[in-house]
C-alpha positions in Angstrom: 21.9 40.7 58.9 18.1 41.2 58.3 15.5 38.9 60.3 12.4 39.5 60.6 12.5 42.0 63.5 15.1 44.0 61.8 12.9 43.8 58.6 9.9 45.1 60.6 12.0 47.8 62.4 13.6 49.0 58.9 9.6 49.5 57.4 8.6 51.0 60.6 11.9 53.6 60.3 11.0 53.9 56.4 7.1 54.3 57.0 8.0 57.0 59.9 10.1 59.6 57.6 7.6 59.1 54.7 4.3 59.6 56.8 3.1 56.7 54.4 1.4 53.3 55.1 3.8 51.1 52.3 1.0 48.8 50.6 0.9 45.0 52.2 1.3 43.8 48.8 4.1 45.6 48.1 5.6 44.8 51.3 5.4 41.3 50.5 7.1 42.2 47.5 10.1 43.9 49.2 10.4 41.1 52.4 10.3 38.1 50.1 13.1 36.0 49.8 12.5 34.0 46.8 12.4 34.2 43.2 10.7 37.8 42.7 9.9 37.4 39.2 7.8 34.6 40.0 5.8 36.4 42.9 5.7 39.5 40.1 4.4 36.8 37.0 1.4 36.0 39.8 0.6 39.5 40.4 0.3 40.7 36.7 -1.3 37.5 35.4 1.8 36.5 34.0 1.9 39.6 31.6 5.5 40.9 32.4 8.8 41.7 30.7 12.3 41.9 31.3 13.7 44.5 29.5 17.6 44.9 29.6 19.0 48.5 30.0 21.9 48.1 29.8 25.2 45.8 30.6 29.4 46.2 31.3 31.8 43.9 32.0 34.8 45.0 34.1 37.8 42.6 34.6 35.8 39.8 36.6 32.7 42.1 37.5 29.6 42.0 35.2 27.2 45.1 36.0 23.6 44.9 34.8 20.2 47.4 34.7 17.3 46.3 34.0 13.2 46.8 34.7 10.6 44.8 34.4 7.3 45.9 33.0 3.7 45.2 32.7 3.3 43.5 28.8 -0.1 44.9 28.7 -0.2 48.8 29.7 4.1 49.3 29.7 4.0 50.6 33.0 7.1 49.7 34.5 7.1 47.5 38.2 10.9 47.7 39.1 14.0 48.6 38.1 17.2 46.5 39.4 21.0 46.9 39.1 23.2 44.4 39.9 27.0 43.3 40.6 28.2 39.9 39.4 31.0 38.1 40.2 31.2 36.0 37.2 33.9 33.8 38.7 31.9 32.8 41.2 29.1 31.5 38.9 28.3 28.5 36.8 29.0 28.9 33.4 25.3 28.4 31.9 23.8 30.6 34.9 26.3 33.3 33.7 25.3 32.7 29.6 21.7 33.1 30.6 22.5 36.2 32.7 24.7 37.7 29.9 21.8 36.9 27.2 19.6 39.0 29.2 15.9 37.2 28.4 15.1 36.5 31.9 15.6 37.7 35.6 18.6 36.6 37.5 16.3 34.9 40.1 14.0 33.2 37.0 17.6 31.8 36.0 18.9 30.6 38.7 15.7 28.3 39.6 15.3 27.3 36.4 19.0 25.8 36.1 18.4 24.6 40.1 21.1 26.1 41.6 20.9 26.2 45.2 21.5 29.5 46.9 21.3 31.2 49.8 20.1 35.4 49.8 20.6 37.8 52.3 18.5 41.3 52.4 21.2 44.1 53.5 19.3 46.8 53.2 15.9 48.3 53.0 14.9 52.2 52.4 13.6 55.1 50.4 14.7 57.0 47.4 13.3 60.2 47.0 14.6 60.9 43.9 13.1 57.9 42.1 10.0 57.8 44.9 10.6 53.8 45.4 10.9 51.7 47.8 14.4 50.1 47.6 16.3 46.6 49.2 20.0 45.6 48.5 20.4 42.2 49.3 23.8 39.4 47.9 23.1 35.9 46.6 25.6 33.3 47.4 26.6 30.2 45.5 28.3 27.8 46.9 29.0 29.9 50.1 30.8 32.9 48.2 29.3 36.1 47.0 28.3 35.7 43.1 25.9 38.6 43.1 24.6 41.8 44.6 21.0 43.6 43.5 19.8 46.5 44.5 15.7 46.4 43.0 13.6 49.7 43.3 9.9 49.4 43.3 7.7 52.7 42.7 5.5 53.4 45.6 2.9 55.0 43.6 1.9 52.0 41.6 -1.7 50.8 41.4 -0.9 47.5 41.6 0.2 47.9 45.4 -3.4 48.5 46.2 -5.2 46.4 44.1 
């Protein structure tokens, strides 16, 4: 389970292999525990998209891509895939999800559904060159959903 220390020590063991400072804002970004969209919303002047790559269903499991992007310039902020459990959500959380308009976080405050989210992971991709967490969101004390999020450590708006 991350806490704070064992967020600090994962950065440290991330910044260490990279030889690179990660951005404060961006490690606000990745250590938040709220509603990221909102935090995101606030950082581009409200100017952002979700844009919906791409969704499967399989048996109970619904699996989901999508990025969200700067309205303005395009430039693309994050990309996140996630697992859902749709028996373990509400039915309207799950018809928002499936219609794909708004973030998973965004919908699940919006409707006031109380949850409780637990980072699991924090590292690096080199592949992508992003910063990545993994973290599950429980309702009603059972898993309904796991997102991994990648943010791209070269974006301006870390250092602005």
């Amino acid at each position: 389970m991350y806490n704070w220390s064992t967020l600090q020590k994962a950065v440290v063991e991330i910044e260490t292999k990279l030889q690179y400072k990660i951005p404060p804002l961006l490690l606000i970004v990745i250590i938040q525990n709220g509603v990221l969209e909102s935090v995101l919303q606030a950082l581009v002047r409200n100017n952002i998209e979700i844009v919906l790559l791409g969704q499967k269903k399989s048996g109970s499991m619904l699996y989901r891509k999508v990025c969200v992007r700067n309205k303005l310039d395009g430039r693309v902020i994050m990309h996140a895939e996630s697992k859902i459990e749709t028996q373990n959500l509400p039915i309207l959380l799950l018809d928002r999800i499936v219609d794909g308009k708004k973030g998973i976080g965004s919908s699940i405050e919006n409707l006031r559904i109380e949850t409780f989210r637990h980072i699991k992971k924090i590292g690096f991709d080199r592949r992508r060159k992003a910063i990545y967490r993994i973290y599950d969101i429980y309702i009603r004390k059972q898993l309904a959903i796991t997102i991994k999020e990648y943010f791209p450590i070269d974006l301006p708006l870390w250092n602005s």
